[in-house]
N, C-alpha and C positions, 0 to 999 in steps of 0.2 A: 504493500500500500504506500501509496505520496505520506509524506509529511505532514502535509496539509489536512490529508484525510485524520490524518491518528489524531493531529491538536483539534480539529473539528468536533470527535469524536469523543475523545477525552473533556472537549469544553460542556457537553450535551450531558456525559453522564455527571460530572460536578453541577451543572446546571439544576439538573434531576435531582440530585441526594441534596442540592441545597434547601428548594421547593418542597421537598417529600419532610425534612426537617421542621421547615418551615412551619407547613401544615399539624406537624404531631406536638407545633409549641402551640399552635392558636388552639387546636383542642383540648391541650392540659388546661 
C-alpha cells in the first residue's frame, strides 16, 4: 500500500476510537 493510504487509514481509525470514547463519556 502508498503511504498515503496507511496515514489515511491510521487517521480514520484514531478518528473512530476518539468519537466511540467520546460517546461512552456523554453516556456516563
Amino acid at each position: 500500500m502508498d503511504k498515503i493510504t496507511v496515514i489515511f487509514s491510521s487517521c480514520n481509525v484514531i478518528l473512530f476510537a476518539f468519537r466511540y470514547s467520546l460517546s461512552n463519556l456523554a453516556l456516563m
